[in-house]
C-alpha positions as CSV (number, residue, x, y, z in Angstrom):
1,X,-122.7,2.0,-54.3
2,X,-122.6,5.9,-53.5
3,X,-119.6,5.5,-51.8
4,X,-117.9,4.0,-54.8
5,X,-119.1,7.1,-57.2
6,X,-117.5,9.6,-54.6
7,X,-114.6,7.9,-54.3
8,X,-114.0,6.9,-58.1
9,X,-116.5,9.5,-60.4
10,X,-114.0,12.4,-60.5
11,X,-112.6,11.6,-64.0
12,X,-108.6,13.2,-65.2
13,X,-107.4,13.6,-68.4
14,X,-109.6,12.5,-71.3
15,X,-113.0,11.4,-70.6
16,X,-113.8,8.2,-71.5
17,X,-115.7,8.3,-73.7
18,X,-113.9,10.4,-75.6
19,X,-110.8,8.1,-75.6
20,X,-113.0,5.1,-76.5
21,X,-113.6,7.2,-79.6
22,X,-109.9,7.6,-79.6
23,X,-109.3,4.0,-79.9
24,X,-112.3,2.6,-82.0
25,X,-110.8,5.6,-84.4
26,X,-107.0,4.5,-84.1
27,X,-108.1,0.8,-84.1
28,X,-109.9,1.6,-87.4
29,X,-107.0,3.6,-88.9
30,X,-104.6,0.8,-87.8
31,X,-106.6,-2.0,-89.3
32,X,-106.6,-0.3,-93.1
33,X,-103.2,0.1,-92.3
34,X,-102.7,-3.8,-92.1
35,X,-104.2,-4.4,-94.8
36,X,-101.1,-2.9,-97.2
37,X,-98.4,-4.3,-94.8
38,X,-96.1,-7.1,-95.9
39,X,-94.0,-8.5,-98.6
40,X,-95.8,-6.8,-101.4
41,X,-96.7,-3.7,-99.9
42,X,-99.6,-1.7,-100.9
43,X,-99.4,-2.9,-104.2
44,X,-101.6,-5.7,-103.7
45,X,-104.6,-3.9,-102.3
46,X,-104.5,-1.7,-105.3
47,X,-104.2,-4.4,-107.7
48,X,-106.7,-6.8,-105.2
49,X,-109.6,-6.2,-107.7
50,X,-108.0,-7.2,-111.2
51,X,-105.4,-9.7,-110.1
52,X,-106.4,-13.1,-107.8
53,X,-103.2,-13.6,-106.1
54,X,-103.6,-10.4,-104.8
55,X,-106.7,-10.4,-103.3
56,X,-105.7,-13.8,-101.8
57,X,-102.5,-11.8,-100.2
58,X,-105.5,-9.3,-98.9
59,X,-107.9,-11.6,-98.1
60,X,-106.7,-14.4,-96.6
61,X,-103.1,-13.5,-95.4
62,X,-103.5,-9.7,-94.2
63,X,-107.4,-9.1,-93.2
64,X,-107.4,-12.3,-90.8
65,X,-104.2,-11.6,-89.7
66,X,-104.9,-8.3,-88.7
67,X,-108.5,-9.0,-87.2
68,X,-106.7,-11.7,-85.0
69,X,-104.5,-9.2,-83.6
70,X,-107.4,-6.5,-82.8
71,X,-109.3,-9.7,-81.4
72,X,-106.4,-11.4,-79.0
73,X,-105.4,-7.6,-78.2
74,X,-109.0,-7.5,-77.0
75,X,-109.6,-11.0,-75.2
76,X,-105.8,-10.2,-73.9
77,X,-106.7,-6.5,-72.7
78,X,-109.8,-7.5,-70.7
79,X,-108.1,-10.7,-69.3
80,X,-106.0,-7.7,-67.5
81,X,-108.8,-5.1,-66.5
82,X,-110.5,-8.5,-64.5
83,X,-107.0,-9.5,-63.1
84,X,-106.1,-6.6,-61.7
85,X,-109.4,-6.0,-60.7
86,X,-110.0,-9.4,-59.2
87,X,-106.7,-9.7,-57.2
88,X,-106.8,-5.5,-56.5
89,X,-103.1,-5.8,-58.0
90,X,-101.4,-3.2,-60.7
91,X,-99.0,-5.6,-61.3
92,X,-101.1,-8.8,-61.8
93,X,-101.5,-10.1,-65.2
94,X,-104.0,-12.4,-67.4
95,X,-100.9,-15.2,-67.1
96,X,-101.0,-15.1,-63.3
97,X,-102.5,-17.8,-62.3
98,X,-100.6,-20.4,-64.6
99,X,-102.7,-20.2,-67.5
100,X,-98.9,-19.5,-69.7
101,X,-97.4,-22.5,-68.3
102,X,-100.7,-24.9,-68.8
103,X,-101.5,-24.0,-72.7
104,X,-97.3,-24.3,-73.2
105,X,-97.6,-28.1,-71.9
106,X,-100.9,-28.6,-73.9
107,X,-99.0,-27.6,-77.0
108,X,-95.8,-29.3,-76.1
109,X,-98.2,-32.9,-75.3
110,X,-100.7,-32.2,-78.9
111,X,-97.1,-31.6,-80.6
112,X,-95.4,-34.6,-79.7
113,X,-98.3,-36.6,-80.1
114,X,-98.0,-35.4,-83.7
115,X,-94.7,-35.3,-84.6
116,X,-95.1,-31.7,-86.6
117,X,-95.9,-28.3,-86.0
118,X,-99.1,-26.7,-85.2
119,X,-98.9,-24.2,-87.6
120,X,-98.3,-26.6,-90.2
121,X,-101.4,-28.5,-89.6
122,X,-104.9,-28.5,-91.4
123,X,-108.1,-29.0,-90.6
124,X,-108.9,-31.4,-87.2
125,X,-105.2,-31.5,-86.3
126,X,-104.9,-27.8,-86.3
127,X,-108.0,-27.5,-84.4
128,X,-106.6,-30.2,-81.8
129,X,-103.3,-28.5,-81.0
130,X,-105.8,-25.3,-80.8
131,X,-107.5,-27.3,-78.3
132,X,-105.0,-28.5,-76.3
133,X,-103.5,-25.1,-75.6
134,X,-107.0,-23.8,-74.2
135,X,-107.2,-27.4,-72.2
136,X,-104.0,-26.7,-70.9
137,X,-104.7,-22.9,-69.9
138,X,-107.9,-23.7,-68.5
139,X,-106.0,-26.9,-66.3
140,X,-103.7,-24.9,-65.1
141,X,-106.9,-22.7,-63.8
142,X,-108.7,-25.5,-62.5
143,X,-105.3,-26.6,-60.9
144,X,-104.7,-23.5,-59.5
145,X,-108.0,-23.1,-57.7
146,X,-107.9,-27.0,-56.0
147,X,-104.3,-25.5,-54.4
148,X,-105.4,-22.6,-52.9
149,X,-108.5,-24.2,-51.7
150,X,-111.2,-22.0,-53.8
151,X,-111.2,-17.9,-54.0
152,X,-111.7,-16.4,-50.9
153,X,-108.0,-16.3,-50.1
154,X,-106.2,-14.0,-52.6
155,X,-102.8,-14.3,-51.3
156,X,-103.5,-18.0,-51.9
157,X,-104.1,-17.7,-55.0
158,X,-101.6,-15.8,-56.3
159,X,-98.8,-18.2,-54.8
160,X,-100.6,-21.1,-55.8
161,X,-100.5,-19.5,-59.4
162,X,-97.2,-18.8,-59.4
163,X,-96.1,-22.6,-58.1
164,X,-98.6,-24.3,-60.8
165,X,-96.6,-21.9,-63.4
166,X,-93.4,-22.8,-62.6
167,X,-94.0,-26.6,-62.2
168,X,-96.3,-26.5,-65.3
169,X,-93.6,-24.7,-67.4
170,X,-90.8,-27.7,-66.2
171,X,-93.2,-30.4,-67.9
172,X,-93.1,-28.2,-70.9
173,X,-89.6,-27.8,-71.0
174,X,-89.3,-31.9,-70.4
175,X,-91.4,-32.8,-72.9
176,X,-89.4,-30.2,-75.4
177,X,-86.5,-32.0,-74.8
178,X,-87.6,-35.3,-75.0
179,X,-89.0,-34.5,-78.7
180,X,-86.0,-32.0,-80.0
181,X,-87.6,-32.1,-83.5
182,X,-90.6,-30.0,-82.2
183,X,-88.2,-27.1,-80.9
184,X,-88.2,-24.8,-83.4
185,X,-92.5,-24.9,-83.5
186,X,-92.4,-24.7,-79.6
187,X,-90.3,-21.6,-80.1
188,X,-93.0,-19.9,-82.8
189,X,-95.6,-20.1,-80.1
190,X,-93.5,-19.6,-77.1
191,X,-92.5,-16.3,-79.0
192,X,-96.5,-15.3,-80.3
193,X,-97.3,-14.6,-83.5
194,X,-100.7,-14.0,-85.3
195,X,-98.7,-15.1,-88.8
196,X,-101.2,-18.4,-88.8
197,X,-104.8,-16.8,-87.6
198,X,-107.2,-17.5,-89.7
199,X,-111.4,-16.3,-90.4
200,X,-112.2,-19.4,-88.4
201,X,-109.7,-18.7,-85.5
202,X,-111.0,-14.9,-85.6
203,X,-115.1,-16.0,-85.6
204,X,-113.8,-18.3,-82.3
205,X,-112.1,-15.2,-80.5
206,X,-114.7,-13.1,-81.7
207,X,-117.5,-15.8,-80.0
208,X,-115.3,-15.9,-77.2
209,X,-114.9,-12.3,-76.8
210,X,-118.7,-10.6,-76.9
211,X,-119.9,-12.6,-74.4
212,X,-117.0,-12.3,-71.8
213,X,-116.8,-8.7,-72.7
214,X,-120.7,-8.8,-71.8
215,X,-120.5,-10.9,-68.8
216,X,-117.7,-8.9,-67.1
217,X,-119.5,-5.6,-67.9
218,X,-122.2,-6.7,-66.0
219,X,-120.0,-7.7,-63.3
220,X,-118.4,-4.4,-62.8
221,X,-119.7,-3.8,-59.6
222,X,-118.0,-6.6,-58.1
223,X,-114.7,-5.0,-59.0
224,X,-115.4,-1.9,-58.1
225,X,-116.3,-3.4,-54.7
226,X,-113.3,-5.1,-54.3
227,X,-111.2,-1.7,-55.5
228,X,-112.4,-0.6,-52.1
229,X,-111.4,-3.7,-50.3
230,X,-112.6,-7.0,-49.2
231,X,-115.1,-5.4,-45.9
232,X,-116.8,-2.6,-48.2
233,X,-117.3,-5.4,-51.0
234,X,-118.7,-7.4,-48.2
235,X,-120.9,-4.4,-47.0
236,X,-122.3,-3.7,-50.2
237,X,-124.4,-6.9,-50.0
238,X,-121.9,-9.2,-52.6
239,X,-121.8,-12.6,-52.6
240,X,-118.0,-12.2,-53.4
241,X,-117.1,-15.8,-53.5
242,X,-119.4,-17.2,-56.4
243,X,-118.7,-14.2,-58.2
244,X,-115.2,-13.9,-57.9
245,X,-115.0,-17.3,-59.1
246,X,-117.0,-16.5,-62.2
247,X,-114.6,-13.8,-62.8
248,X,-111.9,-15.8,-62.9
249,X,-113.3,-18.1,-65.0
250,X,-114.0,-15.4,-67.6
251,X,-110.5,-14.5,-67.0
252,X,-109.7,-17.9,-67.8
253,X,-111.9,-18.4,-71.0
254,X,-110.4,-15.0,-72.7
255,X,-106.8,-16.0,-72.2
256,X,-107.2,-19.1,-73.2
257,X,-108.5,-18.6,-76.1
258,X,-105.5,-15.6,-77.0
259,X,-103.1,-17.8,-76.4
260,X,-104.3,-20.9,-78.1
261,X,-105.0,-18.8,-81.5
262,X,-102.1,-17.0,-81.3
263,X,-99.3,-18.2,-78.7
264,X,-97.9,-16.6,-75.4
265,X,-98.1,-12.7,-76.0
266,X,-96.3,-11.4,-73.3
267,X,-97.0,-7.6,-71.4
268,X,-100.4,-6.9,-73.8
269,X,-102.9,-7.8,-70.7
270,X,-101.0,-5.6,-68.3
271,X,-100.1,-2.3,-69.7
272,X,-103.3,-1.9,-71.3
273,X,-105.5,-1.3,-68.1
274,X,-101.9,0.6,-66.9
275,X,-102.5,3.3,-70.3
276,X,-106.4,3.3,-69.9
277,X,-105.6,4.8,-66.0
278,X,-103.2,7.1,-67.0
279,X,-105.4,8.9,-69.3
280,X,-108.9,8.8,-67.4
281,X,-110.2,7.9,-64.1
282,X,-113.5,5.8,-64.3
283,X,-115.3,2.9,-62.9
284,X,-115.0,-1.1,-64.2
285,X,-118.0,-0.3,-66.8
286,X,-115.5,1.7,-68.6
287,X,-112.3,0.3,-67.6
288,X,-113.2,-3.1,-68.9
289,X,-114.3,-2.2,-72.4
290,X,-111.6,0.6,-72.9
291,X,-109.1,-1.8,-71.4
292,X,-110.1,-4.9,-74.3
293,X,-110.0,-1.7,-76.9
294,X,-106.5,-0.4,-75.6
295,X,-105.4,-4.3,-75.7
296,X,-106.6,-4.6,-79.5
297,X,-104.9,-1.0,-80.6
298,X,-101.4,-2.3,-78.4
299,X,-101.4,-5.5,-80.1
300,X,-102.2,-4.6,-83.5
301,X,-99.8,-1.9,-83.6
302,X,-97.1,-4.3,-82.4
303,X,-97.7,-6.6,-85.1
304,X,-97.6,-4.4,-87.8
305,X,-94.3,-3.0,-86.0
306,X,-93.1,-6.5,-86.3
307,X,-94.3,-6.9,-90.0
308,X,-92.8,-3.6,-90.9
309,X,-89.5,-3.1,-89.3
310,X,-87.1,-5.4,-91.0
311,X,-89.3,-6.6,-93.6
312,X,-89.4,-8.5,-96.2
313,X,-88.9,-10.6,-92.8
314,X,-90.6,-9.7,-89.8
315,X,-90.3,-10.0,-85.8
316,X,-92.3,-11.9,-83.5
317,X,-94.9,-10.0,-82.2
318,X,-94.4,-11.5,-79.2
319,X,-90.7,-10.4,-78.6
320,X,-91.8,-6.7,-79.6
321,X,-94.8,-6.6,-77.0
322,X,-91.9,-7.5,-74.1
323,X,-89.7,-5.3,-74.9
324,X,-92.1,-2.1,-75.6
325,X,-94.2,-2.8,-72.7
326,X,-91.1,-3.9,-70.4
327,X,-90.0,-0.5,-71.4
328,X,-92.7,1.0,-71.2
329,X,-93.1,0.4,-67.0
330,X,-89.7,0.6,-66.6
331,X,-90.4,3.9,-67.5
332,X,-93.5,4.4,-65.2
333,X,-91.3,3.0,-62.3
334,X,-88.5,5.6,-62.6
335,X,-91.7,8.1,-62.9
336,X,-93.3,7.0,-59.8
337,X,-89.7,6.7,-58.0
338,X,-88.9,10.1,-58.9
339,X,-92.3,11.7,-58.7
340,X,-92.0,10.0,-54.7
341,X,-88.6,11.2,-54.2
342,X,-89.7,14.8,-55.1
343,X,-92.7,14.4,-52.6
344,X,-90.3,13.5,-49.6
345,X,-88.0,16.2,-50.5
C-alpha cells in the first residue's frame, strides 16, 4: 500500500476536497435552478404556495425531474470511475461491456409485448418496461462474462463486450422494425431523457446508488492496485479475481438502473472521472465519490441546457451530453496531440 501513496498522494490543482465542496455547492446551486426551469418559468415557484397547479408544476414535474438527473448523473459517473478503473482504460466507459445494447433489447421486447410506449404507462406496466431494461443491461453483463470465460482476462472482456453490444443492438434494431408503431418511443429512450422520472424512480436510484457508492468505496484499494498493474495488484496480497468480479457487478447494477430510469445517456460516465483528473490527483477513495458528484453536476446541467435552450420545447438530454462531451475530448485529444508534438520538438 506505500507504494501506491508514493506513487499517487502528490495531489495538482485543487484538492479534493475542496472540489467536492465545489460540486456539492454547484450541484446545490444547479438543483434550485431546476426548480424554475420550463414552460412557466419561475413564475410557478413564486406562485407554488397560493396556487395548486403550480405547486404540481414544482413538485411533481420539476423537483423529480431534476433529482433524477443529479441521481443518474451519479449512478452514471461512478459506473465510469470503476470502469476505468477496473479495465485500467481512460477510454472505457460504463456501456462497455454491452450493458447499452442489452437494456435497448429489454425495452424493445417489454414494448412490443405492450403495444405502447413506456413512458406512457402507469403503474405495473411502467414498472415492467423499467424492469426489462435493467434485465436486459444486466444480461448483457452476464452474457458478456460467459464469453470471455470470467474476469481474469481483460482484453477478453473488453472484445467480448464489444461483440455482445453489437449483436445485442441488431436484435434491437430487429425487433424495432418488426413493431414500426413503437419507433418513435424507442427513439425517446434511445435519445435519454429524464422528462418521465418520477419520486419512485428517484427513491430506486437513490437505493441503488448509496450502497454501490458504499461498496465501491470500500473497494478502492483494488483499483488502486490494478492502477499499478496486474503483478503489483497481485503482490499486494488481492484476491483480484472475486473482487474484480464484484466490481463489475456494481458496475453493472449502477448502470442499469441509469439507464432503465432514464434511457441511454451517452458520454456522462466517461468524462466525469476524465474532469475529476484534470483538476486533482488522488486515490479511488476520492476519485469514486468526486467522480458520481461530477456525473450528477454534468448531467443536471445538461438537462437544464436541454430544458432551457429552445424552450418552450426542449432537447434530449441525451443528444446534448454527446455532443458536449464528444466535444469536450475532442478537445483534450488536440491538447494531448499538441502538448506531445511540443515535447518532441
Amino acid at each position: 500500500m506505500s507504494l501506491i501513496k508514493r506513487n499517487h498522494s502528490p495531489q495538482t490543482g485543487l484538492a479534493a476536497p475542496w472540489l467536492l465542496l465545489w460540486l456539492a455547492l454547484a450541484g446545490s446551486l444547479l438543483a434550485l435552478l431546476g426548480a424554475g426551469i420550463g414552460s412557466t418559468g419561475f413564475e410557478s415557484v413564486l406562485n407554488a404556495r397560493h396556487d395548486p397547479l403550480a405547486w404540481q408544476i414544482v413538485m411533481d414535474i420539476r423537483l423529480p425531474r431534476t433529482a433524477a438527473a443529479l441521481l443518474a448523473g451519479g449512478l452514471l459517473g461512478l459506473a465510469g470511475a470503476i470502469a476505468q478503473g477496473v479495465f485500467r482504460n481512460p477510454l472505457a466507459d460504463p456501456y462497455l461491456l454491452g450493458s447499452a445494447s442489452g437494456a435497448t433489447l429489454g425495452v424493445a421486447l417489454a414494448m412490443a409485448a405492450l403495444g405502447v410506449s413506456p413512458f406512457a404507462l402507469a403503474g405495473l406496466a411502467r414498472w415492467g418496461v423499467t424492469g426489462a431494461a435493467f434485465a436486459g443491461a444486466v444480461f448483457a453483463v452476464v452474457l458478456t462474462l460467459v464469453l470471455a470465460k470470467g474476469v481474469q482476462n481483460t482484453m477478453r472482456l473488453l472484445l467480448a463486450g464489444v461483440v455482445v453490444g453489437v449483436v445485442l443492438g441488431a436484435v434491437a434494431s430487429l425487433v424495432v422494425l418488426r413493431n414500426t408503431d413503437i419507433l418513435q418511443a424507442m427513439q425517446s429512450f434511445m435519445l435519454g431523457t429524464t422528462a418521465f422520472a418520477g419520486w419512485n424512480a428517484c427513491a430506486l436510484m437513490l437505493w441503488v446508488l448509496l450502497p454501490t457508492l458504499g461498496l465501491s468505496w470500500c473497494l478502492s484499494r483494488v483499483l488502486d492496485g490494478l492502477a499499478l498493474g496486474e503483478s503489483t495488484a497481485h503482490s499486494l496480497g488481492l484476491p483480484l479475481g472475486p473482487l474484480r468480479l464484484l466490481l463489475i457487478v456494481l458496475l453493472a447494477l449502477a448502470t442499469g438502473t441509469a439507464v432503465a430510469q432514464t434511457g441511454l445517456i451517452a458520454f456522462v460516465g466517461l468524462a466525469a472521472p476524465h474532469l475529476v483528473r484534470s483538476m486533482v490527483r488522488a486515490l479511488h477513495r476520492w476519485l469514486l465519490v468526486l467522480s458520481s458528484l461530477m456525473g450528477a453536476v454534468l448531467l443536471l446541467a445538461a438537462d437544464l441546457l436541454a430544458r432551457w435552450l429552445i424552450a418552450p420545447q426542449e432537447l434530449p438530454v441525451g443528444v446534448l451530453t454527446a455532443v458536449l462531451g464528444g466535444s469536450y475530448l475532442l478537445w483534450l485529444m488536440h491538447k494531448r496531440g499538441t502538448l506531445s508534438t511540443g515535447e518532441g520538438a
